[in-house]
N, CA and C atoms of all chains as a GROMACS GRO file, in nm:
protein
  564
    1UNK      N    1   1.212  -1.111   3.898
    1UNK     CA    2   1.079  -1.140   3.840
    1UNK      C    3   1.008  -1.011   3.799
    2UNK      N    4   1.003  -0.888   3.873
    2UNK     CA    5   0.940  -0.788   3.883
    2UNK      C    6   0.995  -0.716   3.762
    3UNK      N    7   1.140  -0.677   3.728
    3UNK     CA    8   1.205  -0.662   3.670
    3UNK      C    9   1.206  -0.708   3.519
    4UNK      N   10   1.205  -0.820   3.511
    4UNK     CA   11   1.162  -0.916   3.382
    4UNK      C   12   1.014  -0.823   3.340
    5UNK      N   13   0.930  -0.841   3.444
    5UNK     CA   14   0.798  -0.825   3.357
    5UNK      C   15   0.826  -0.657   3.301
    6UNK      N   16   0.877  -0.583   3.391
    6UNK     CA   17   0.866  -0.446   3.341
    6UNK      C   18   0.931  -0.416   3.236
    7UNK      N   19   1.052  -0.490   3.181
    7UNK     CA   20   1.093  -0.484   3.067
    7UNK      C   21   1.003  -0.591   2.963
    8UNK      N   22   0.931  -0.644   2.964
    8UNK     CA   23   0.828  -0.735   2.872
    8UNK      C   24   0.751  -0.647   2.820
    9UNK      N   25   0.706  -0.521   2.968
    9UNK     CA   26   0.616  -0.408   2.937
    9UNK      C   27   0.633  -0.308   2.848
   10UNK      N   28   0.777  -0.267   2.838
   10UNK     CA   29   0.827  -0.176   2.790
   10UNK      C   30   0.837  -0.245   2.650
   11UNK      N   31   0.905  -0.342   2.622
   11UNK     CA   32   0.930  -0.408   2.507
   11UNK      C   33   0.794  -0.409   2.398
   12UNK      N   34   0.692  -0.447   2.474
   12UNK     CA   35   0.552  -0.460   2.398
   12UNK      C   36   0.482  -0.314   2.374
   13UNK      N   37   0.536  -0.232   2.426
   13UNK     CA   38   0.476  -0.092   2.460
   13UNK      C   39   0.578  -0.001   2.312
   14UNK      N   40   0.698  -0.052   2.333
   14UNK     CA   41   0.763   0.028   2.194
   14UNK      C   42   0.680  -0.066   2.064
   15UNK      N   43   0.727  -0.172   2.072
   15UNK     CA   44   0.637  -0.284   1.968
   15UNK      C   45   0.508  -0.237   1.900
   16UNK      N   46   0.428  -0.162   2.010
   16UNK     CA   47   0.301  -0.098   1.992
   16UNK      C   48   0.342  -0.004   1.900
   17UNK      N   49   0.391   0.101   1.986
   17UNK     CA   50   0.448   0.245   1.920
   17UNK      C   51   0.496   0.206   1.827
   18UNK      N   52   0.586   0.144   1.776
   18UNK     CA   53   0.683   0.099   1.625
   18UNK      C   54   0.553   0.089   1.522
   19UNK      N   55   0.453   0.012   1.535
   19UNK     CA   56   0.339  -0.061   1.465
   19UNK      C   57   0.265   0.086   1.445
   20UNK      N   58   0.205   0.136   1.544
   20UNK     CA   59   0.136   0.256   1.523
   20UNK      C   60   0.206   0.388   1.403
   21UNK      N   61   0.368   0.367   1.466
   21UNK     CA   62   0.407   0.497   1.354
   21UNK      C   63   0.408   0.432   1.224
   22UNK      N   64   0.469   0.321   1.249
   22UNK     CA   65   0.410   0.280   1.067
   22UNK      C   66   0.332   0.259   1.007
   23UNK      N   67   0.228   0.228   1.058
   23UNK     CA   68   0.087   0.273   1.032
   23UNK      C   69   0.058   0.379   0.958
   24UNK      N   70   0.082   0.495   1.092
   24UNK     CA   71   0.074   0.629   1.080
   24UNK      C   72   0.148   0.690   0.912
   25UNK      N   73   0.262   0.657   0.949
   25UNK     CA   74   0.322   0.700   0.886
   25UNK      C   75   0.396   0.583   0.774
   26UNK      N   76   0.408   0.572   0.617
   26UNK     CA   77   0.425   0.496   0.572
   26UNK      C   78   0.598   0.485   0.573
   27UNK      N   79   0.656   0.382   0.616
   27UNK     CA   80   0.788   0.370   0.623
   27UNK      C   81   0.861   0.406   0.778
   28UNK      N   82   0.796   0.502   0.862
   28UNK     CA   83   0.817   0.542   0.985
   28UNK      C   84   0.937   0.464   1.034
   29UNK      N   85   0.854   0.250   1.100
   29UNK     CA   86   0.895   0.181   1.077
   29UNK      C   87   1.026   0.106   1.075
   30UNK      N   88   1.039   0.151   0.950
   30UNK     CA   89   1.190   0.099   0.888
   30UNK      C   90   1.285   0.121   0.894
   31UNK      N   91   1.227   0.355   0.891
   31UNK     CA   92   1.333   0.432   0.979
   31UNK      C   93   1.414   0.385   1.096
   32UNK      N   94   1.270   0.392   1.169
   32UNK     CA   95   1.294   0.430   1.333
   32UNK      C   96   1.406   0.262   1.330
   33UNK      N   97   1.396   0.170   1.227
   33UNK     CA   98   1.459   0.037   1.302
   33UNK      C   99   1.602   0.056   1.209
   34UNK      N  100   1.633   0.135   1.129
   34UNK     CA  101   1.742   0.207   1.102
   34UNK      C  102   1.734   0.147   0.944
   35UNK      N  103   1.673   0.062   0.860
   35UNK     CA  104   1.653   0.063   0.777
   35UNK      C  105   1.597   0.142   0.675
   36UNK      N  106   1.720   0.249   0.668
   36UNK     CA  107   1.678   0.413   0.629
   36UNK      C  108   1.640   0.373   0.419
   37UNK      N  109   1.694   0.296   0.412
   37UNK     CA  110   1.687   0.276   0.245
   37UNK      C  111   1.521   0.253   0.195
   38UNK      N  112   1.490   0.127   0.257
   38UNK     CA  113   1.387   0.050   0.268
   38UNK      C  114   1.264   0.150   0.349
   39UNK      N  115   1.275   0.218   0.426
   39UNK     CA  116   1.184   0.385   0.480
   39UNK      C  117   1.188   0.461   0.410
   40UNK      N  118   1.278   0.509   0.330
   40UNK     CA  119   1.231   0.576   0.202
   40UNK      C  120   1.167   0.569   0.112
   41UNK      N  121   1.213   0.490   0.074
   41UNK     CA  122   1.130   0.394  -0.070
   41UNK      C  123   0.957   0.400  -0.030
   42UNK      N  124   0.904   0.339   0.082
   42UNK     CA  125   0.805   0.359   0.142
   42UNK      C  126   0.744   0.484   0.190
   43UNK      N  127   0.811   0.574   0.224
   43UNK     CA  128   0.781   0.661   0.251
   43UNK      C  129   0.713   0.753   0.113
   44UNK      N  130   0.779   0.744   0.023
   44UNK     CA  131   0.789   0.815  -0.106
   44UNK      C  132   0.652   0.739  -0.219
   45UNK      N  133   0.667   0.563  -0.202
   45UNK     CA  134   0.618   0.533  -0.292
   45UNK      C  135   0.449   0.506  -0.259
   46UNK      N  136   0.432   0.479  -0.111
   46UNK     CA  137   0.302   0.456  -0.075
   46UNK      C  138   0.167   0.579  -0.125
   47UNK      N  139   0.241   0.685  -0.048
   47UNK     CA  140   0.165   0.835  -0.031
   47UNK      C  141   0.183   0.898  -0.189
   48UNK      N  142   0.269   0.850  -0.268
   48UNK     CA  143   0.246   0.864  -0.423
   48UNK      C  144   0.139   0.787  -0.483
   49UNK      N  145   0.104   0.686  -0.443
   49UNK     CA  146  -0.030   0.583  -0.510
   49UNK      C  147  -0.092   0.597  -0.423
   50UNK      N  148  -0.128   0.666  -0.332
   50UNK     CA  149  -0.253   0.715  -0.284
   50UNK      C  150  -0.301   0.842  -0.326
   51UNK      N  151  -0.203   0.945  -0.362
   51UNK     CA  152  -0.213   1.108  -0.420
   51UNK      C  153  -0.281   1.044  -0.612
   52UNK      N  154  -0.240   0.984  -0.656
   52UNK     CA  155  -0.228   0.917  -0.750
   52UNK      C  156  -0.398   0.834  -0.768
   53UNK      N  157  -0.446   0.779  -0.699
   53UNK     CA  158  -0.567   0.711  -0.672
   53UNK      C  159  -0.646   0.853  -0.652
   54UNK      N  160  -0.625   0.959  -0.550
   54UNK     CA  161  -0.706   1.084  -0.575
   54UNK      C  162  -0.742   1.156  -0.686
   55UNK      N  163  -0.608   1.159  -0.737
   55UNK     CA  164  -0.618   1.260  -0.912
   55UNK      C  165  -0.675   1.170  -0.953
   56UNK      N  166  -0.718   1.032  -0.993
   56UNK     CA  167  -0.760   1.037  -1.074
   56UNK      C  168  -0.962   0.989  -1.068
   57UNK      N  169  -0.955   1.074  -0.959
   57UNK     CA  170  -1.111   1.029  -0.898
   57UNK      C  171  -1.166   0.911  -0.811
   58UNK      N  172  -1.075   0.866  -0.749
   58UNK     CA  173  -1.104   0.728  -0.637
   58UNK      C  174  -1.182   0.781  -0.588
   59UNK      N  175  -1.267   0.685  -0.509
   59UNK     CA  176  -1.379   0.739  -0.391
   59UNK      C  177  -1.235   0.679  -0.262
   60UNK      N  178  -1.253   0.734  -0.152
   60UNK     CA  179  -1.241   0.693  -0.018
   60UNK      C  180  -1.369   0.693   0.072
   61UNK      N  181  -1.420   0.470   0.064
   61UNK     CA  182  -1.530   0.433   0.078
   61UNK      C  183  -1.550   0.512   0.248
   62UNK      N  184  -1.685   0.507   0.229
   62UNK     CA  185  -1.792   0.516   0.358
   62UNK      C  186  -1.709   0.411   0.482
   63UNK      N  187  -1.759   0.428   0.585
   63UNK     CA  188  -1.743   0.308   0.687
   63UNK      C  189  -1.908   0.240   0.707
   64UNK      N  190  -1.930   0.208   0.574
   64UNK     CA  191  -2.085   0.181   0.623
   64UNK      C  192  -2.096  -0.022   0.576
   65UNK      N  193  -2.124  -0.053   0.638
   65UNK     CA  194  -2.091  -0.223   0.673
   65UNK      C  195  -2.235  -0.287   0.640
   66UNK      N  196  -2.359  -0.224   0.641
   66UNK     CA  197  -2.521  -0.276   0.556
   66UNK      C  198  -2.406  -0.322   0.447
   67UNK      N  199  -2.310  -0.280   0.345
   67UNK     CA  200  -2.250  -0.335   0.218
   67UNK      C  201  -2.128  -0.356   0.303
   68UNK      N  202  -2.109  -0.508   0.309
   68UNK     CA  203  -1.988  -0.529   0.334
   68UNK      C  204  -1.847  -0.508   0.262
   69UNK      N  205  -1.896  -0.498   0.132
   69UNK     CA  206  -1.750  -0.492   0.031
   69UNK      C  207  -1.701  -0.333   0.061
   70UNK      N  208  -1.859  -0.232   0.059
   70UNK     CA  209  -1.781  -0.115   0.080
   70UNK      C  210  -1.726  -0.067   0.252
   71UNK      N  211  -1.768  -0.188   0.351
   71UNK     CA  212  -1.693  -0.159   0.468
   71UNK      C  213  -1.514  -0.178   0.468
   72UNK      N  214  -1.542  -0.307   0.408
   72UNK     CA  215  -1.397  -0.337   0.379
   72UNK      C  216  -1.307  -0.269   0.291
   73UNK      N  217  -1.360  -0.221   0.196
   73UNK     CA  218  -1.261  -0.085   0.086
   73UNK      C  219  -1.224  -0.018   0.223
   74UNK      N  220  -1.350   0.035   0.240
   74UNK     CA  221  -1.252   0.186   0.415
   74UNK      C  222  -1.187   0.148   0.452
   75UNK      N  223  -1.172  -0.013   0.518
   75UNK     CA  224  -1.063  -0.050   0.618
   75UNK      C  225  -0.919  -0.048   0.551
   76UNK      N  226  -0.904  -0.104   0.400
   76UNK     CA  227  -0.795  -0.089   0.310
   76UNK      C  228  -0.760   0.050   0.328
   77UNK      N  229  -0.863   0.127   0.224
   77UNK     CA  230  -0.815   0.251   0.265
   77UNK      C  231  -0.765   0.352   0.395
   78UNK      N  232  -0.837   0.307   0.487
   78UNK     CA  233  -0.761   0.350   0.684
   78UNK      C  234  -0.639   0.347   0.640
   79UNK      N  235  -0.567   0.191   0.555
   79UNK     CA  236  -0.452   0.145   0.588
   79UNK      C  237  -0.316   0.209   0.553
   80UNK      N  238  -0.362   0.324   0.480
   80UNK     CA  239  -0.254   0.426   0.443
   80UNK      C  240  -0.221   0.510   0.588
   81UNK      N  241  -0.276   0.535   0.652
   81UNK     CA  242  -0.253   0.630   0.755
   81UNK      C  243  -0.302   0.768   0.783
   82UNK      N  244  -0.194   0.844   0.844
   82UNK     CA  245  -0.208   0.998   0.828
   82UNK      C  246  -0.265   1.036   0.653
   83UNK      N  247  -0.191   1.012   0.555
   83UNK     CA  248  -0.290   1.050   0.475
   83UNK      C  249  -0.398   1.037   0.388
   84UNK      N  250  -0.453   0.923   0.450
   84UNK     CA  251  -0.569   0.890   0.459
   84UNK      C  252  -0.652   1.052   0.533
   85UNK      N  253  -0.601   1.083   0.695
   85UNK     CA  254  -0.717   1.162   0.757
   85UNK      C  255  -0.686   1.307   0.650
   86UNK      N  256  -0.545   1.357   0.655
   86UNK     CA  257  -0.536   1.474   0.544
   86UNK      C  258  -0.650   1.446   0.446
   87UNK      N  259  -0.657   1.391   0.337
   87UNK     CA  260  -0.734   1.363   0.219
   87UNK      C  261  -0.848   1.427   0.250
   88UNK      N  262  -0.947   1.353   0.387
   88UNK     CA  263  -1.079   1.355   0.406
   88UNK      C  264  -1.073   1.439   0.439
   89UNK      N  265  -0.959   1.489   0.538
   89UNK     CA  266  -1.015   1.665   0.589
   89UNK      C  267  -0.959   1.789   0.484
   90UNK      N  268  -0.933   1.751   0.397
   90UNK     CA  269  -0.915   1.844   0.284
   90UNK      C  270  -1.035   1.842   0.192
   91UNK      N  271  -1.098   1.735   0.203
   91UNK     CA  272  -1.231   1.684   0.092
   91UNK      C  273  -1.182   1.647  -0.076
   92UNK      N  274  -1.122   1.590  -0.048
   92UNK     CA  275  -1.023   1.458  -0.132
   92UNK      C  276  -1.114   1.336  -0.127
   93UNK      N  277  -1.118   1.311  -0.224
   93UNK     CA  278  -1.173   1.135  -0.194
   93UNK      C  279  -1.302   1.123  -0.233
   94UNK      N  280  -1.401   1.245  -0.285
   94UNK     CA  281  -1.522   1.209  -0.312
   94UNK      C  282  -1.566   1.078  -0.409
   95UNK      N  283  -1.488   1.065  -0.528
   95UNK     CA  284  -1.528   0.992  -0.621
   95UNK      C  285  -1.596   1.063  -0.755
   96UNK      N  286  -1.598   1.012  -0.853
   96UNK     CA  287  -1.635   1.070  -0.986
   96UNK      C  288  -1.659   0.929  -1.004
   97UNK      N  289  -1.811   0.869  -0.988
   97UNK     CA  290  -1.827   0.708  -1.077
   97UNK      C  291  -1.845   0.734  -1.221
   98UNK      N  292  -1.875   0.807  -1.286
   98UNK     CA  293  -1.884   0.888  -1.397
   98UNK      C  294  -1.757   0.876  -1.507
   99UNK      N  295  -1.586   0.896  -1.430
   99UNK     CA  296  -1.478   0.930  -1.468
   99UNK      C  297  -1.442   0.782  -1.503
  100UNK      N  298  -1.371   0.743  -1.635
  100UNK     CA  299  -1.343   0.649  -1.704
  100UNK      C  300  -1.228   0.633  -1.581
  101UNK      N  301  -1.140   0.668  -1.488
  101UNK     CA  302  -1.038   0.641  -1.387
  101UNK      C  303  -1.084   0.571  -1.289
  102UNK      N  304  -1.195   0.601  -1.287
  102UNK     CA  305  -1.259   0.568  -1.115
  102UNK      C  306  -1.227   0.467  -1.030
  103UNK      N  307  -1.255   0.390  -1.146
  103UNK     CA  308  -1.220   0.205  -1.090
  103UNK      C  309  -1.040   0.188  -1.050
  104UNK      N  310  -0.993   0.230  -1.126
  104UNK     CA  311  -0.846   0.275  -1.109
  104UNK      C  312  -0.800   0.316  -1.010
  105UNK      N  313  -0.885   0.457  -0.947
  105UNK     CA  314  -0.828   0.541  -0.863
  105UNK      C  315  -0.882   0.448  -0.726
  106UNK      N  316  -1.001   0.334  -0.719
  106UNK     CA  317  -1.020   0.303  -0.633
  106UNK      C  318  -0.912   0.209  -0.590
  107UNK      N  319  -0.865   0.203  -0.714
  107UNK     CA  320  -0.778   0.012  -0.699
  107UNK      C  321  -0.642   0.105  -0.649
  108UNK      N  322  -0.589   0.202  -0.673
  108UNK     CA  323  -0.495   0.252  -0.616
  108UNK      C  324  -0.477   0.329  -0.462
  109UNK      N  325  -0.643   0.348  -0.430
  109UNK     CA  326  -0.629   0.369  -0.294
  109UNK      C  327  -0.620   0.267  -0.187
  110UNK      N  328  -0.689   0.148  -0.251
  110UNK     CA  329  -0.736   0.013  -0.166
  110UNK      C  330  -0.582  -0.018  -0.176
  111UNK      N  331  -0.523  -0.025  -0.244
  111UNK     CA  332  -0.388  -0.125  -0.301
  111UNK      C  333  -0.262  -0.040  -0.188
  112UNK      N  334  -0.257   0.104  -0.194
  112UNK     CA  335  -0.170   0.133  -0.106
  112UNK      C  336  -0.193   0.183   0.044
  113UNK      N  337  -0.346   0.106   0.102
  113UNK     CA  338  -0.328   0.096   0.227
  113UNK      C  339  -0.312  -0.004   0.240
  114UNK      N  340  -0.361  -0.120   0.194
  114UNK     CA  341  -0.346  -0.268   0.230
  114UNK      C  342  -0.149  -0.318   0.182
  115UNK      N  343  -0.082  -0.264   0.115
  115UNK     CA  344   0.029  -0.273   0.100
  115UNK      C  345   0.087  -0.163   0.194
  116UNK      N  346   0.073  -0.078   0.248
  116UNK     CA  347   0.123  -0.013   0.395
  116UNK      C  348   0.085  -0.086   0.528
  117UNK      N  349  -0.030  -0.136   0.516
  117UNK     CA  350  -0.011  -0.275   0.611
  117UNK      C  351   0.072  -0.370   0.642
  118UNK      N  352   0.118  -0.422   0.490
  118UNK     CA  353   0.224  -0.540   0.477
  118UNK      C  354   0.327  -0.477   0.543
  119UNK      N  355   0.382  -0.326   0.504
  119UNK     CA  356   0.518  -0.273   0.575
  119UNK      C  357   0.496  -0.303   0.679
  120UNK      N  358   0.362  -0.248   0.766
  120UNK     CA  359   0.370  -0.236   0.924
  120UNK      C  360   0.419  -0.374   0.966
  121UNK      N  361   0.327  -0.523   0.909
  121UNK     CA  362   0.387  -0.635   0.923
  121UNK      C  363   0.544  -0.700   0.913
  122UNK      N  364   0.596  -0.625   0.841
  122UNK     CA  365   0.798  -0.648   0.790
  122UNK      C  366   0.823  -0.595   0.910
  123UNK      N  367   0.809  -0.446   0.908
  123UNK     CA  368   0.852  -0.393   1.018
  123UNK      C  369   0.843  -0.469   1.155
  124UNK      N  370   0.682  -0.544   1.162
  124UNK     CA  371   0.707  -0.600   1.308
  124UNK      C  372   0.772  -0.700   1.313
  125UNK      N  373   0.811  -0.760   1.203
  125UNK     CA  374   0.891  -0.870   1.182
  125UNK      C  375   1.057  -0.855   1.227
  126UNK      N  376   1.094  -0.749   1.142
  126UNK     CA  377   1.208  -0.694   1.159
  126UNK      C  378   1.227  -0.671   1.322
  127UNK      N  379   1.164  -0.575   1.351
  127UNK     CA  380   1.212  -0.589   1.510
  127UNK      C  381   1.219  -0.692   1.601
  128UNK      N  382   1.153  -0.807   1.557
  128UNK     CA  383   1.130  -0.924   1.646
  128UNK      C  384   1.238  -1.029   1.594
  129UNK      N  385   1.312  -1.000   1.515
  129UNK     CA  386   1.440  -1.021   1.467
  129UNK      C  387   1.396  -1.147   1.345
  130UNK      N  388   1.302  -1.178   1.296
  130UNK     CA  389   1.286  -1.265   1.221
  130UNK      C  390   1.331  -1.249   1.047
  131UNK      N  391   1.379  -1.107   1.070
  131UNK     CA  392   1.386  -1.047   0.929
  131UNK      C  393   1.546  -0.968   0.954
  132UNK      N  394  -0.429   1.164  -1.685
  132UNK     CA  395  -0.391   1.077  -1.729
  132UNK      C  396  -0.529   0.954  -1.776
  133UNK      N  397  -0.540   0.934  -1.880
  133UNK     CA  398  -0.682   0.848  -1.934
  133UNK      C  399  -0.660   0.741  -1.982
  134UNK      N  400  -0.513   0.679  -2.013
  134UNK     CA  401  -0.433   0.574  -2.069
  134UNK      C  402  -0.500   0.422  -1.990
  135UNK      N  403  -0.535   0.366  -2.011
  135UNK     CA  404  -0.563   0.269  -1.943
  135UNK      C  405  -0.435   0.152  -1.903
  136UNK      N  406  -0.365   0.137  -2.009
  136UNK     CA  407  -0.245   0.083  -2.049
  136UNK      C  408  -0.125   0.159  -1.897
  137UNK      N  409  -0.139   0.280  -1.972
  137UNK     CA  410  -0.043   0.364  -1.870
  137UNK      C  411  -0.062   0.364  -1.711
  138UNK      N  412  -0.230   0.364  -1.736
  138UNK     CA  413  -0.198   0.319  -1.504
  138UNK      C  414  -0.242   0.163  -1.507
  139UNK      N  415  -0.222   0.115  -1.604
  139UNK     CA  416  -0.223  -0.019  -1.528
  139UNK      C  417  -0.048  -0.050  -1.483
  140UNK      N  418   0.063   0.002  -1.591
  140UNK     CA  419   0.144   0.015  -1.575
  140UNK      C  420   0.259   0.072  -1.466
  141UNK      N  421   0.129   0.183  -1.402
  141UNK     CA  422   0.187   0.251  -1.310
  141UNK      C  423   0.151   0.191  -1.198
  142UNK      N  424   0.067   0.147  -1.220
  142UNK     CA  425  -0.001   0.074  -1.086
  142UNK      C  426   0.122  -0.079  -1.061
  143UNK      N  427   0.118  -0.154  -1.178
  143UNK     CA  428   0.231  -0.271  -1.134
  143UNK      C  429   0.380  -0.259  -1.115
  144UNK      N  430   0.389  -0.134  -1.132
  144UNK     CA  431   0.535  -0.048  -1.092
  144UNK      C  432   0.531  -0.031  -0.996
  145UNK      N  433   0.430   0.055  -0.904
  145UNK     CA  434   0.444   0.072  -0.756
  145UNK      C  435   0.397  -0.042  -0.666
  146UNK      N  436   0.292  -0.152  -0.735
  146UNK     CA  437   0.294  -0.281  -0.655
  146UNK      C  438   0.426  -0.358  -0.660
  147UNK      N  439   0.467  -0.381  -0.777
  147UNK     CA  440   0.627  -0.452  -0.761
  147UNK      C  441   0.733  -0.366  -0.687
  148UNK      N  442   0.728  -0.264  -0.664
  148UNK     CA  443   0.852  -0.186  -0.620
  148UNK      C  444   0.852  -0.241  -0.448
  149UNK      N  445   0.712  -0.230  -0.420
  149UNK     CA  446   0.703  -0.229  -0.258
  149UNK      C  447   0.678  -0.386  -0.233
  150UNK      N  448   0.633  -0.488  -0.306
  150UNK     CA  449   0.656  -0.605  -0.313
  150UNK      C  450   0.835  -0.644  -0.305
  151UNK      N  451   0.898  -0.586  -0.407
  151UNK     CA  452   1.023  -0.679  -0.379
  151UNK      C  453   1.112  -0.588  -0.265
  152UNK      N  454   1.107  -0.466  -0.215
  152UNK     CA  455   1.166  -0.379  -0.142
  152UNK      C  456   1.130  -0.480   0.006
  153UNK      N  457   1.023  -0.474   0.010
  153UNK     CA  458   0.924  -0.596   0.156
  153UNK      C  459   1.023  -0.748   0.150
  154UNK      N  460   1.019  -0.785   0.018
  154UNK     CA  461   1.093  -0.940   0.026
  154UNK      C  462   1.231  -0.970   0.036
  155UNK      N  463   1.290  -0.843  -0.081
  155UNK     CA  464   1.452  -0.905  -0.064
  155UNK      C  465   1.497  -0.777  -0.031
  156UNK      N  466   1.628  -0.824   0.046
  156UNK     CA  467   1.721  -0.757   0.125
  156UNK      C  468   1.831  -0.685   0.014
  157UNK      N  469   1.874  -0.751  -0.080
  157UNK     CA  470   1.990  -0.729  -0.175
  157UNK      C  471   1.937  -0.597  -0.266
  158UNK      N  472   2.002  -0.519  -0.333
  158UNK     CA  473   1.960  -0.434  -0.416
  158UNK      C  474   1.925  -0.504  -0.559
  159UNK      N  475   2.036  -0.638  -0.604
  159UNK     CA  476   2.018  -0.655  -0.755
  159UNK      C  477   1.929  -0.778  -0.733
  160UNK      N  478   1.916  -0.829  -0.586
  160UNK     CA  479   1.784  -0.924  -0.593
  160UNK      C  480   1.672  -0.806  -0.617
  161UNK      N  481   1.639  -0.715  -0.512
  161UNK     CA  482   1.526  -0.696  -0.525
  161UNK      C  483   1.485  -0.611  -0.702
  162UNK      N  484   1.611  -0.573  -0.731
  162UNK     CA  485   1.546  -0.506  -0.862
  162UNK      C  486   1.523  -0.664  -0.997
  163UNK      N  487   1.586  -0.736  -0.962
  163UNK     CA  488   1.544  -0.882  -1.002
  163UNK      C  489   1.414  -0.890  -1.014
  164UNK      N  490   1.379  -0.954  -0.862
  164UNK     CA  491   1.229  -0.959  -0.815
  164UNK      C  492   1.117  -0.855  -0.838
  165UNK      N  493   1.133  -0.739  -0.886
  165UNK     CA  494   1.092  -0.620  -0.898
  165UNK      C  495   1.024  -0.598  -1.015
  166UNK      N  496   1.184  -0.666  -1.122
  166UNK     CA  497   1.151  -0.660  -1.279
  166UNK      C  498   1.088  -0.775  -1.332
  167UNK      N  499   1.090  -0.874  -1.233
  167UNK     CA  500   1.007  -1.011  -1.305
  167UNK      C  501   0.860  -0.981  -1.265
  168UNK      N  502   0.854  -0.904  -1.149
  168UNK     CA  503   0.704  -0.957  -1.056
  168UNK      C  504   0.658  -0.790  -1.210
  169UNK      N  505   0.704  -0.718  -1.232
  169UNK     CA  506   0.647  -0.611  -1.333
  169UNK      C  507   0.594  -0.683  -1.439
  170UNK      N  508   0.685  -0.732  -1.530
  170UNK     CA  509   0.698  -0.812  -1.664
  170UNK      C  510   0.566  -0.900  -1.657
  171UNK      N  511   0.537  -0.944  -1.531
  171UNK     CA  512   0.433  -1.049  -1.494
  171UNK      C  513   0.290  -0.972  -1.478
  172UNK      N  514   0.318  -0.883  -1.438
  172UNK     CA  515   0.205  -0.787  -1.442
  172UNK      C  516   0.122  -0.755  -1.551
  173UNK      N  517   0.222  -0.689  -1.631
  173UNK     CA  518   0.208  -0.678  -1.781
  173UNK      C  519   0.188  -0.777  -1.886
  174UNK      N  520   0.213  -0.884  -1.870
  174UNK     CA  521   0.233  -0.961  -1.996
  174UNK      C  522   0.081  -0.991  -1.928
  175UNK      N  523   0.064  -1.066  -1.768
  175UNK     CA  524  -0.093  -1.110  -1.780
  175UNK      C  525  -0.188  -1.027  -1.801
  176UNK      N  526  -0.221  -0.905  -1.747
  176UNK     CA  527  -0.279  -0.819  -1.814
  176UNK      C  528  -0.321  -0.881  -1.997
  177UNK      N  529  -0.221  -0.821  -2.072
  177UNK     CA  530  -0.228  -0.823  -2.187
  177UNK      C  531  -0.314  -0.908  -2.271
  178UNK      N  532  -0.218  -1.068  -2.192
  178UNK     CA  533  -0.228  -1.205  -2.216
  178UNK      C  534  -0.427  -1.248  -2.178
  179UNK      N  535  -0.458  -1.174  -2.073
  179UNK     CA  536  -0.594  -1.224  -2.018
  179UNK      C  537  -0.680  -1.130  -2.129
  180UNK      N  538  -0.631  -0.974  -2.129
  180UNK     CA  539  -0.713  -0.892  -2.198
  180UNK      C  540  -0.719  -0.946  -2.379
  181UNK      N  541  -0.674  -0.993  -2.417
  181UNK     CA  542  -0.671  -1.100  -2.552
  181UNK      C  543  -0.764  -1.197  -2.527
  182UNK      N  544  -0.738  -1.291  -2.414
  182UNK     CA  545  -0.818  -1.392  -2.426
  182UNK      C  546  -0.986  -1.390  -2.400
  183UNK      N  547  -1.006  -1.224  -2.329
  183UNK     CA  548  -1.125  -1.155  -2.278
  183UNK      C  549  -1.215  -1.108  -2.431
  184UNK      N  550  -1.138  -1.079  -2.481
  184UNK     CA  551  -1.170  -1.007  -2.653
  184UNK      C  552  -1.254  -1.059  -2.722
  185UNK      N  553  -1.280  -1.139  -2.714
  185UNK     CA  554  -1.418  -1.211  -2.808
  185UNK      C  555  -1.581  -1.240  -2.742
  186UNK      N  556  -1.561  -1.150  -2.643
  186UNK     CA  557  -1.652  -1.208  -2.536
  186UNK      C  558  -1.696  -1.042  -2.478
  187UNK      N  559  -1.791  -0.965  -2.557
  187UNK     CA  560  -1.863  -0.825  -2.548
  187UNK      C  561  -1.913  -0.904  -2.383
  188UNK      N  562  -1.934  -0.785  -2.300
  188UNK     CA  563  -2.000  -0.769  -2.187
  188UNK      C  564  -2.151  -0.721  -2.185
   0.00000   0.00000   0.00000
């Protein structure tokens, strides 16, 4: 019995960790579950449409929730990961509303955290053997 | 890059790529699924931005 649970523990505890690096990291994931093809691709194509959403003047929204639409852009945007925090601590991400891109660069930052989400979701899929 | 055409393009390239990479397992499915979910991108685009055209904002 004791035994059982401590491996339930461990099981849910990598599960965690698996979810977090792909998060973190776009494709991590797919790697770590040996789906080295499918971690590349991700790895390469996410953090390209987010670099991509920068050049061309995206904002990376506020966390400010008085406007709900612009709470929810941040949370999309979180959903890239690590470079999501690079960006901000480089001072990336201001926005140009001005720049005929803008709307663009927003739709490309929102679009590849909320689609680095979906990986984290495959991924948890994949390990739980449903995939 | 100022093309509007061109990142909408680029944009349904990297949404279809990680769309069918996520769904199918096969290489000539997913470049299948890849090249239809693109084509679909593009043509509605086009198809809506026509039907938008007579109608100033």
């Amino acid at each position: 019995m004791r035994a059982t649970t401590t491996t339930d523990e461990t099981q849910s505890g990598t599960i965690v960790l698996l979810c977090l690096a792909s998060w973190a990291i776009p494709g991590a994931g797919h790697l770590w579950l040996g789906r080295r093809a499918k971690g590349l691709i991700f790895l390469v194509a996410l953090p390209v449409m987010f670099a991509i959403g920068l050049a061309i003047r995206g904002r990376l929204f506020p966390f400010d929730f008085s406007d709900p639409l612009v709470g929810l852009e941040a949370v999309a945007d979180l959903g890239i990961g690590v470079p999501y925090f690079i960006a901000s601590a480089l001072g990336y991400g201001v926005g140009d509303v001005r720049a005929v891109t803008y709307e663009y660069g927003n739709a490309f930052l929102i679009v590849a955290g909320l689609l680095n989400l979906l990986v984290v979701i495959d991924a948890y899929d994949v390990m739980m053997g449903r995939k | 890059m100022r093309s509007h055409l061109m990142l909408l393009a680029l944009f349904a390239f990297f949404v279809s790529l990680v769309f069918a990479v996520i769904a199918k397992d096969g290489a000539r499915e997913q470049l299948r699924f890849g090249g239809m979910m693109f084509a679909g991108f593009l043509a509605a685009a086009i198809v809506l931005g026509w039907l938008m055209y007579p109608f100033p904002l």
